[in-house]
VOZAMAR-438799 format. One record per residue (C-alpha): residue in one letter; x, y, z. Coordinates in steps of 0.02 Angstrom, whole numbers, padded with zeros to 5 digits, always signed. Layout:
% residues N
AXYZ...
***
This chain:
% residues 303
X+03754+05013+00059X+03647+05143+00132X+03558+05214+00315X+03416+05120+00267X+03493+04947+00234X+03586+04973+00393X+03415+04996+00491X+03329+04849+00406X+03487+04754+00473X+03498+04799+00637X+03307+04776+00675X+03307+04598+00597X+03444+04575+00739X+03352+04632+00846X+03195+04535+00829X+03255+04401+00738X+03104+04422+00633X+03070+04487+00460X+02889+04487+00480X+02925+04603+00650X+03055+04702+00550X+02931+04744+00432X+02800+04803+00538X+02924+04890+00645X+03022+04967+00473X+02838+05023+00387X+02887+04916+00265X+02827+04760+00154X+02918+04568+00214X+02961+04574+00047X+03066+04738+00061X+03146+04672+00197X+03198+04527+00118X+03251+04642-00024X+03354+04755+00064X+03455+04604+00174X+03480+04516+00002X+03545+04668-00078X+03665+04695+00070X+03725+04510+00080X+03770+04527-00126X+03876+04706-00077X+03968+04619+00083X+03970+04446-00013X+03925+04326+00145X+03773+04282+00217X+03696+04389+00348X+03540+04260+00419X+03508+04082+00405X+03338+04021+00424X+03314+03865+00527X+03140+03786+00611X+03169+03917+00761X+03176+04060+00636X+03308+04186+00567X+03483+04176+00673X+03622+04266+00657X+03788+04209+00549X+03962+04231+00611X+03958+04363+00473X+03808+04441+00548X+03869+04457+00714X+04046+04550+00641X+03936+04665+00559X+03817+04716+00674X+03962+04741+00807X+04026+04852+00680X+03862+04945+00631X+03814+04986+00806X+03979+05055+00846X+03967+05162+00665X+03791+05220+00739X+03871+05279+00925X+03990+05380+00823X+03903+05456+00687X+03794+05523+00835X+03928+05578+00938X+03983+05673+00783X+03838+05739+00733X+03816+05813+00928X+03984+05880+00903X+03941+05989+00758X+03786+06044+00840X+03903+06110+00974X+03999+06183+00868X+03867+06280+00782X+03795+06327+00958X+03963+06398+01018X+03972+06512+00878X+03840+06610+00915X+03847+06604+01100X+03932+06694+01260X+03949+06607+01424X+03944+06709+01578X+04033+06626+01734X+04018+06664+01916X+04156+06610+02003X+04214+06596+02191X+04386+06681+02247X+04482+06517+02197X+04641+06470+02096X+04621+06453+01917X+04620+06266+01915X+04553+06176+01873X+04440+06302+01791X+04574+06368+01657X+04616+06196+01573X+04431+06181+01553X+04405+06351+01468X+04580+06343+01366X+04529+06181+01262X+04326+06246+01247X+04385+06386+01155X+04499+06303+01057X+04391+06192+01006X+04255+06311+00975X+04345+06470+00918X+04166+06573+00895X+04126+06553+01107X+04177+06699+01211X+04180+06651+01388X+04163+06778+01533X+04200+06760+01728X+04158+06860+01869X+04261+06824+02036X+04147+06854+02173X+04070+06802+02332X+03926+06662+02379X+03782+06796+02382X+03830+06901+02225X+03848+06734+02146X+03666+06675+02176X+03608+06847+02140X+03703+06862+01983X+03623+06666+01924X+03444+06755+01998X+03452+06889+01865X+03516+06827+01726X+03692+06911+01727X+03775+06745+01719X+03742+06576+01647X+03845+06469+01789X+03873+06508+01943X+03992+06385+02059X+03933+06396+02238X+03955+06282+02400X+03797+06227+02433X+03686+06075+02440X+03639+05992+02281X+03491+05930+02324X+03433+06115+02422X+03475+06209+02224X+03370+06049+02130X+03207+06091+02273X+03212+06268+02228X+03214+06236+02032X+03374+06261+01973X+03485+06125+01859X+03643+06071+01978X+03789+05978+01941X+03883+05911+02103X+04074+05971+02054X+04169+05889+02211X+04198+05903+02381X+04310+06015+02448X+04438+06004+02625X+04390+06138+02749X+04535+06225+02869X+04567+06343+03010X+04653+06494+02983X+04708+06596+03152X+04869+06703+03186X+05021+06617+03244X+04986+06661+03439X+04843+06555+03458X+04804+06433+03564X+04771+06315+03425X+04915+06360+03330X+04995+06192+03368X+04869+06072+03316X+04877+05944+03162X+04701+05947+03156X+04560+06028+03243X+04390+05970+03261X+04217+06083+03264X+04162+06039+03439X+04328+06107+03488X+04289+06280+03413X+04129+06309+03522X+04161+06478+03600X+04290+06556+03490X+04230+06693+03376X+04217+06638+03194X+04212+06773+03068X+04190+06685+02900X+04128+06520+02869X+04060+06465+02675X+03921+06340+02774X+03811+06229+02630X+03703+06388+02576X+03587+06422+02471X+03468+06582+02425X+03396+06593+02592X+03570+06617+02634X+03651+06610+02778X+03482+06630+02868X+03457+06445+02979X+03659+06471+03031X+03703+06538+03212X+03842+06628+03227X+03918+06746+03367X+03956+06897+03232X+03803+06999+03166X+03843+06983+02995X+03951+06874+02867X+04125+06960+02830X+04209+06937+02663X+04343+06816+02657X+04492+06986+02641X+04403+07069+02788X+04403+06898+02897X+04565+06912+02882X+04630+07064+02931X+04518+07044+03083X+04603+06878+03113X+04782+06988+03092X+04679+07098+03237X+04638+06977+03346X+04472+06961+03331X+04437+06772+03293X+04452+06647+03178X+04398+06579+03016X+04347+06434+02935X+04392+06424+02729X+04357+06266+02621X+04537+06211+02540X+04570+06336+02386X+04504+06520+02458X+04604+06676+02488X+04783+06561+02497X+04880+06705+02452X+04807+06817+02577X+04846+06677+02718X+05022+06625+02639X+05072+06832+02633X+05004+06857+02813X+05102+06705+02887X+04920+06645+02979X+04923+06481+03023X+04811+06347+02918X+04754+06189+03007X+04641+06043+02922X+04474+06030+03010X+04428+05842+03037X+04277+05752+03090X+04101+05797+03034X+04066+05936+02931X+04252+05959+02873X+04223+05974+02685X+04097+06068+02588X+04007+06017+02410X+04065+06141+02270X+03909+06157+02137X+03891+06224+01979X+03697+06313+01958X+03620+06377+01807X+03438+06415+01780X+03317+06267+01694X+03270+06280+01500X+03399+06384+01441X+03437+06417+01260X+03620+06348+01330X+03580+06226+01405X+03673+06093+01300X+03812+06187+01298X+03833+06225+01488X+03819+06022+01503X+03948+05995+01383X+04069+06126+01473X+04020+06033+01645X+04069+05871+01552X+04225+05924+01521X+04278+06002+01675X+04228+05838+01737X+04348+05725+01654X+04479+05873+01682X+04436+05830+01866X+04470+05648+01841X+04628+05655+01758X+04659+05787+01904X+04578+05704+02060X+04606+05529+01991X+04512+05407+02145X+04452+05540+02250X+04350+05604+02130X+04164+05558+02069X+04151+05435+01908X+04008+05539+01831X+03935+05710+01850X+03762+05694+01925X+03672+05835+01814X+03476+05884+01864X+03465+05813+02005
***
């Protein structure tokens, strides 16, 4: 049998027509008739039966085109596969990441390149502005921001919504607060808040009041907390060893605005484009196996 006795068979089980299969096929009723009869003598069973409805489908027919559609799914899945393949050899991907642990970032990158031994992937640790500067310019091909999705998709970049992320407290041991399970925002009105990672995007930072001039970096935030001079607010995964060596104190903040949306942002019509969505992919059923129930069923890509 061949591709094109395998697309004469699936249309006429789709219309349930040879005279539509034909038309549809660019081909004579004859060769249609041809090409089923020719298939029916390989299998050796009938594929059709023609009654005063028209053409139906044999129990034979049914098995088969079960069979053939799945045969179709993966010969394209396959066929994607080696295009990735070929893409990855001749590529680089450049990744801007936040100060977070590796995963579940390195489980991701670990089976990419063994899978495609000809990718080189880069990352660059950094903060939220560098990051949208760095996507801006060119210098990286992902960057993965806090922000929200739908803020990145208005201002013409591709998004993929990654999760949400827990946001905490962190003051020094002496605080008033130190005591608390949880801590709400309203409850923070008046203290002075050095850092907070708000849903930002490249206008950055600009529609946000705060009682500090200017944003400090997470490491400085801290050693001002260690000083005495306010508090911060982190989502779950930043600067823990900085906290953990400093013995601060970490409490969960609850109520509204307590977690953040973590975003991955690359620039639209890319030469990499496939192959960024493919990484994404991946990361995302890492994040499954990972996250299991509190995590998205599919990665919302373009928003």
């Amino acid at each position: 049998m061949n591709t094109k006795q395998i697309d004469v068979f699936l249309t006429v089980c789709e219309t349930l027509s040879f005279s539509k299969t034909a038309r549809r096929c660019f081909c004579s009723q004859s060769g249609v008739s041809q090409q089923i009869q020719s298939l029916e003598e390989e299998i050796g069973a009938r594929l059709f039966s023609r009654t005063r409805r028209g053409v139906e489908k044999t129990r034979a027919g049914e098995l088969l085109e079960s069979r053939f559609r799945r045969y179709q799914r993966e010969m394209a899945e396959t066929v994607n596969e080696a295009k990735a393949l070929e893409r990855a050899a001749h590529y680089e991907l450049r990744v801007a990441l936040p100060f977070v642990p590796d995963e579940p970032w390195l489980p991701v990158v670990q089976k990419l390149l063994h899978e495609m031994p000809g990718l080189s992937v880069f990352e660059t640790r950094c903060f939220a502005k560098q990051a949208w500067d760095a996507i801006a310019a060119g210098y990286c091909d992902i960057a993965y921001v806090f922000a929200d999705p739908a803020k990145i998709a208005g201002l013409g970049y591709e998004v993929a919504f990654v999760r949400k992320m827990p946001r905490f407290v962190v003051l020094p041991q002496g605080h008033h607060f130190a005591g608390y399970d949880t801590i709400e925002r309203r409850e923070l009105d008046g203290e002075q808040i050095l850092y907070e990672d708000r849903e930002t995007y490249p206008s950055f930072f600009s529609e946000v009041m705060r009682t500090w001039d200017y944003e400090l970096e997470p490491s400085s935030a801290i050693t001002n907390i260690l000083l005495g001079n306010g508090i911060a607010i982190f989502q779950e995964t930043t600067v823990i060893s900085l906290i953990e060596q400093n013995r601060l104190v970490r409490i969960p903040l609850s109520g509204e605005g307590s977690r953040i949306q973590f975003c991955a942002v690359w620039k639209k019509g890319g030469k990499k484009d496939d192959l960024i969505r493919d990484f994404l992919r991946r990361q995302h059923e890492n994040d499954l196996r990972q996250f299991g129930e509190d995590h998205p069923k599919e990665v919302k890509l373009s928003i």
